[in-house]
C-alpha positions as CSV (number, residue, x, y, z in Angstrom):
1,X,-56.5,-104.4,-15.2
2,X,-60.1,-103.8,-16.4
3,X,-61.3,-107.3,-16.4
4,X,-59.4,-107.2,-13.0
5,X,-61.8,-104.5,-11.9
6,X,-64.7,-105.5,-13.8
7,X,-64.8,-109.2,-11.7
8,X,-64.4,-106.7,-8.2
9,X,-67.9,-104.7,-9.5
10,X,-69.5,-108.5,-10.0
11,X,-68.7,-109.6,-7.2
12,X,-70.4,-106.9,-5.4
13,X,-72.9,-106.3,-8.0
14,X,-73.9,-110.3,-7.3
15,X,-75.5,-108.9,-4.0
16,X,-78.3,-107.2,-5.6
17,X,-78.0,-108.9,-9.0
18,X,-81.4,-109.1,-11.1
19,X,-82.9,-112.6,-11.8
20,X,-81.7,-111.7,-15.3
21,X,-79.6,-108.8,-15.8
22,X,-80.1,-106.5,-18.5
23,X,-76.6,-106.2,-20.8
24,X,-76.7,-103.2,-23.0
25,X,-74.4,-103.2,-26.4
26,X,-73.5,-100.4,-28.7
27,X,-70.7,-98.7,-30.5
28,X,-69.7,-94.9,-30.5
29,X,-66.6,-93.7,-33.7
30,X,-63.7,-92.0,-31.7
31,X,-62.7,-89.9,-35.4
32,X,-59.1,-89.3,-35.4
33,X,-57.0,-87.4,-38.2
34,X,-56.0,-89.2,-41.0
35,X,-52.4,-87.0,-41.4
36,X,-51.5,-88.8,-38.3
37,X,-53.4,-92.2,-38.4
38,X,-53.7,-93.2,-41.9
39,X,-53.8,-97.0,-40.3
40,X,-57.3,-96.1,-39.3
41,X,-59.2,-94.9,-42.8
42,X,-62.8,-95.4,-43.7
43,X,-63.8,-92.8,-45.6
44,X,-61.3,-90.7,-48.3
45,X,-60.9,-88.2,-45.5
46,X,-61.6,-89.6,-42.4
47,X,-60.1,-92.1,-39.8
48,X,-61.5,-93.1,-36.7
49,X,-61.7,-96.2,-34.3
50,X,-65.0,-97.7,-33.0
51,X,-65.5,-98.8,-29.4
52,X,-68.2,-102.1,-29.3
53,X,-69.2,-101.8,-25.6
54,X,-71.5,-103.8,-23.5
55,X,-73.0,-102.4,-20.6
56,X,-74.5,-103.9,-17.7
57,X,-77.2,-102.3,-16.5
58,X,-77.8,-102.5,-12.4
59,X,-80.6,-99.6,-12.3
60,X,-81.0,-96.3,-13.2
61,X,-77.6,-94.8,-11.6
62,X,-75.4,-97.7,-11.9
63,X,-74.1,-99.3,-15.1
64,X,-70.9,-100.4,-15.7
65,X,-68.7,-101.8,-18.8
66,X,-67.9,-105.5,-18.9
67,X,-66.7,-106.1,-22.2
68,X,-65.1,-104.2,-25.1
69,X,-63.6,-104.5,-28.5
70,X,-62.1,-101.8,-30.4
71,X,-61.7,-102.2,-34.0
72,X,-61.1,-99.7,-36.9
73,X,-64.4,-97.2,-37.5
74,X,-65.2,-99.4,-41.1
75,X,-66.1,-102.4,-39.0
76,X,-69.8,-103.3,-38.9
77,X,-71.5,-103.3,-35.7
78,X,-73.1,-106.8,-36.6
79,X,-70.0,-108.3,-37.0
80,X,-69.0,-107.8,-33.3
81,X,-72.3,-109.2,-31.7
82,X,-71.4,-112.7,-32.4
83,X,-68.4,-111.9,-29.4
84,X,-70.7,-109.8,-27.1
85,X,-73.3,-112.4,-26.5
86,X,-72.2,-115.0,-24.9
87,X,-74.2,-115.4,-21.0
88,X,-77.4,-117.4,-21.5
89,X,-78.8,-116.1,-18.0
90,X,-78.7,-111.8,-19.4
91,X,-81.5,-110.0,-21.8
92,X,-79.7,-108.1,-24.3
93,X,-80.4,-105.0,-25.8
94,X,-79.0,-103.3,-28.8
95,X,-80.1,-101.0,-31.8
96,X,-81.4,-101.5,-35.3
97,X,-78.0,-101.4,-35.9
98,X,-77.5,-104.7,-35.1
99,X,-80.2,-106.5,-36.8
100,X,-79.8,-109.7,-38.5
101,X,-82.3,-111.8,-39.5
102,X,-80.1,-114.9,-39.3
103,X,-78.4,-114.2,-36.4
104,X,-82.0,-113.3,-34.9
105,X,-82.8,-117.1,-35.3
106,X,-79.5,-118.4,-34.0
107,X,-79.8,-116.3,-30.6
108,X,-83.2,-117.9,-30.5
109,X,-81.9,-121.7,-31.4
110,X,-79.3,-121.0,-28.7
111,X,-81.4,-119.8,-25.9
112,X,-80.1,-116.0,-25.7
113,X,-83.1,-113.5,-24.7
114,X,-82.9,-110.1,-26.7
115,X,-84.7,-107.1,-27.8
116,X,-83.7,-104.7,-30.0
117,X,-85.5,-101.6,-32.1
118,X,-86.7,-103.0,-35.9
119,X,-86.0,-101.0,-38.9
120,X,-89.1,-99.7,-40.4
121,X,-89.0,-100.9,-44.1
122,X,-88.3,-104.7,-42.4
123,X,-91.3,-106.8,-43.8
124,X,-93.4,-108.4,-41.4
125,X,-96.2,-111.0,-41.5
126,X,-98.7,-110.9,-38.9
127,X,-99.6,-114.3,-36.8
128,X,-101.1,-113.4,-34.0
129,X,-101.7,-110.0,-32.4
130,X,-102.0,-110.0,-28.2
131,X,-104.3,-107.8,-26.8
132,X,-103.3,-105.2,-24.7
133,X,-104.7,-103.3,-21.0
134,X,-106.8,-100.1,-21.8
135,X,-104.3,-98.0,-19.9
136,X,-100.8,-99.9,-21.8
137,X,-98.5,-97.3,-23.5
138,X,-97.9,-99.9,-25.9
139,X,-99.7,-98.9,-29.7
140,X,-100.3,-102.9,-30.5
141,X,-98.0,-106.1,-29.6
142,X,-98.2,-109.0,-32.2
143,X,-96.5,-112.6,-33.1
144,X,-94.9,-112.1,-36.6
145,X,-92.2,-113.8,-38.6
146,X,-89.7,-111.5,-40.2
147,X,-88.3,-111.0,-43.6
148,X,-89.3,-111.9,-47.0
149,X,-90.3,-114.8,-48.4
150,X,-86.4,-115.2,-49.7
151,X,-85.2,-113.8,-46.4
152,X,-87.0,-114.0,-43.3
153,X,-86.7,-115.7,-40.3
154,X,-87.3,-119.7,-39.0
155,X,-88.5,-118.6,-35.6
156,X,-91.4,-116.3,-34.7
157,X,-90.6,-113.1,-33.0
158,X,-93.0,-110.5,-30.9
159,X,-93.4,-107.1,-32.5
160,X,-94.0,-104.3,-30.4
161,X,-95.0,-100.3,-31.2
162,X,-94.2,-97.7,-28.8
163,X,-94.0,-94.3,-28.6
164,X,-90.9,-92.9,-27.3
165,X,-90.1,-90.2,-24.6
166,X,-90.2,-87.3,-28.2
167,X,-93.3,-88.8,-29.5
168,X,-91.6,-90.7,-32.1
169,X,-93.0,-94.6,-32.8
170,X,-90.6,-97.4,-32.5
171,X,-90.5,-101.0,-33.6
172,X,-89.3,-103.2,-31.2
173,X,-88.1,-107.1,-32.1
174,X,-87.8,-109.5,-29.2
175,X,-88.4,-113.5,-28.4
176,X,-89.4,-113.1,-24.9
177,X,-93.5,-113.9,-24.9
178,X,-93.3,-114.4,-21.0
179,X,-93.7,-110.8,-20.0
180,X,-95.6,-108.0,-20.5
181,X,-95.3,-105.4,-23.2
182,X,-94.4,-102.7,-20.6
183,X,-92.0,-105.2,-19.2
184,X,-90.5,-104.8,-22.9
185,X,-91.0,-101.3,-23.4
186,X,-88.8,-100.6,-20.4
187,X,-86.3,-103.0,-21.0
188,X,-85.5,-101.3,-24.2
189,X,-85.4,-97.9,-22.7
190,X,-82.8,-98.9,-20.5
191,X,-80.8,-98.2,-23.7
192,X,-80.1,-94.8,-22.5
193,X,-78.1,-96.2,-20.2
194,X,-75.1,-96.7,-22.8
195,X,-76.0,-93.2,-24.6
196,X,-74.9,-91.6,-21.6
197,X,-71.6,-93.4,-20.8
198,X,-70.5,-92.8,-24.4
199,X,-71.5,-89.1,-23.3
200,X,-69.6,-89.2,-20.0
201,X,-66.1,-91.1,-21.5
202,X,-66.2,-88.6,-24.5
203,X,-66.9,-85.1,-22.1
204,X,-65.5,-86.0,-18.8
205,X,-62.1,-88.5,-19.6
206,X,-61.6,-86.4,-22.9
207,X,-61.4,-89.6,-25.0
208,X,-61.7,-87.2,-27.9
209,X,-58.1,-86.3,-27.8
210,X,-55.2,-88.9,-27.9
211,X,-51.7,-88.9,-27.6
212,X,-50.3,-91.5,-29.1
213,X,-50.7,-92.7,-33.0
214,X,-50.2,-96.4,-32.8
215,X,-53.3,-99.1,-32.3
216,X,-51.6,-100.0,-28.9
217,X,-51.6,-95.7,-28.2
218,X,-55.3,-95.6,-28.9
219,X,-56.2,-99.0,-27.0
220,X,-54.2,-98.1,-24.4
221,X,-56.1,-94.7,-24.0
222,X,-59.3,-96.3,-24.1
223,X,-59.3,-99.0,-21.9
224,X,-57.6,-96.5,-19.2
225,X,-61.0,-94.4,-19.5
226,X,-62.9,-97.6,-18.8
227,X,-60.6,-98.4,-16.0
228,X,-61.9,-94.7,-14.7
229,X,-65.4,-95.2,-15.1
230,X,-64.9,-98.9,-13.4
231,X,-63.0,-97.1,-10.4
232,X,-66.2,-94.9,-9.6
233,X,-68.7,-97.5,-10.4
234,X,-66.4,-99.4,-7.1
235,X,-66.3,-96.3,-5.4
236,X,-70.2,-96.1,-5.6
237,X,-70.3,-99.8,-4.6
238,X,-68.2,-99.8,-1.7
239,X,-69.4,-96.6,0.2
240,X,-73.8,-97.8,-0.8
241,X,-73.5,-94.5,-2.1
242,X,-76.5,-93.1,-3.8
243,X,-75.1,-90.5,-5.9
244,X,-74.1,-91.5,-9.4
245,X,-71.1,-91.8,-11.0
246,X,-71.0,-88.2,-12.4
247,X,-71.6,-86.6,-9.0
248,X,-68.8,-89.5,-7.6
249,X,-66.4,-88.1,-9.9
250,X,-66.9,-84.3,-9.5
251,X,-66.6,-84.5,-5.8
252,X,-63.5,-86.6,-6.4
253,X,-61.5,-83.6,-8.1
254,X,-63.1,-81.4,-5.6
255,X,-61.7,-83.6,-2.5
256,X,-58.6,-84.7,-4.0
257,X,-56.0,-83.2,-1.2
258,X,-58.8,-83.4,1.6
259,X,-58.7,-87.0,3.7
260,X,-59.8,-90.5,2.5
261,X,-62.7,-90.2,5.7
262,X,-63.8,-86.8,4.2
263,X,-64.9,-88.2,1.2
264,X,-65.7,-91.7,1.4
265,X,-68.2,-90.3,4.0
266,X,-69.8,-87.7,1.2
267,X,-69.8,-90.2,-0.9
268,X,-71.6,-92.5,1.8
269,X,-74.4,-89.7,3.0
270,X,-73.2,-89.2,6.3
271,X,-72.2,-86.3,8.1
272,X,-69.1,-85.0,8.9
273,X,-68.5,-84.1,12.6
């Protein structure tokens, strides 16, 4: 039923679809009690399940889910990125959570576009350093190869510093040397994007609590709140509505008894005679 839904939001999103659309991946742990699901352990006290989402990021109010993989919380992000990358014609984005040197260099072999935040104590050698507009945001934006001289990278990568939104500096890895660096910069901050999904699933579907104990329980759970959010993402579609999908879903419990034309006209921006 979500894939079912998912293909419905492409074929509409295909009408204002990006030259290359931006697909956002990250995890968020679901902790769960241990008494109850001792299936799910990875820590001495703790159990928990891990959602690997990727997000596909239309524009700043519309983002929906089009793939995910739920595994127990001890699996490693980098393990489930292999899966999530799989459309040539998207630039990803992920965390430094996802970093691999070797898989870095694969993407790149294969022709997948990425960027993604570096750790700071990664090494880097300098080969070439861009120069930058006197009004760029950007700290410096330079062709380096990655790694130590036991472990680094075939392929070259650019290396970008930034200053985020709280003043903090950020590395940011990427093998796209065809756009700007405030092309980059934004591409990356379109991260936020999946920060506040995880926020919405967790506060507004109440994925924290779960009524069943199996796998199948949990799954099932999950994949009902992506079915939700996938549901208002169509809603928002379907009526060109500009609200987002929180507003969509707050007037939805507030017009639940009232007439299908009541709402799908609020949701629409049209009046009500």
């Amino acid at each position: 039923m979500f894939l079912d839904l998912v293909q419905k939001i492409q074929v509409l999103h295909q009408k204002s679809v990006k030259p290359m659309p931006l697909k956002v991946i990250d995890s968020s742990t679901l902790p769960l009690n241990l008494t109850h699901y001792k299936w799910a352990k990875f820590r001495k006290t703790k159990a928990g399940v891990k959602l690997h989402l990727r997000l596909v990021f239309m524009d700043e109010k519309t983002a929906y889910p089009d793939k995910a993989i739920i595994t127990t919380a001890r699996e490693h992000d980098r393990g489930q990125l292999e899966v999530l990358v799989d459309d040539k014609e998207a630039m990803y984005v992920f965390d430094r959570g996802y970093v691999d040197y070797e898989r870095f260099d694969r993407m790149t072999d294969d022709g997948y576009f990425f960027v993604s935040r570096l750790k700071k104590n990664a090494f880097i050698r300098e080969i070439y350093s861009f120069s930058l507009p006197k009004e760029s945001t950007v700290l410096s934006d330079r062709m380096v190869c990655i790694g130590t001289t036991q472990n680094r990278t075939e392929n070259v990568f650019r290396l970008l510093e930034v200053v985020d939104t709280k003043g903090n500096q950020l590395r940011l890895i990427t093998n796209r040397f065809d756009i700007s660096a405030e092309e980059i910069s934004e591409i990356y901050r379109s991260r936020w994007a999946i920060e506040l999904f995880f926020k919405w699933l967790k506060q507004h579907v109440m994925i924290k609590q779960f009524y069943g104990m199996s796998k199948k329980a949990i799954q099932n759970q999950i994949f009902s709140a992506l079915i939700v959010y996938c549901l208002h993402v169509l809603v928002q579609l379907e009526t060109n509505s500009k609200k987002n999908v929180l507003q969509i879903s707050r007037w939805l419990k507030a017009a639940l008894w009232k007439t299908s034309t009541v709402w799908i006209r609020r949701f629409s921006n049209q009046t009500i005679p």
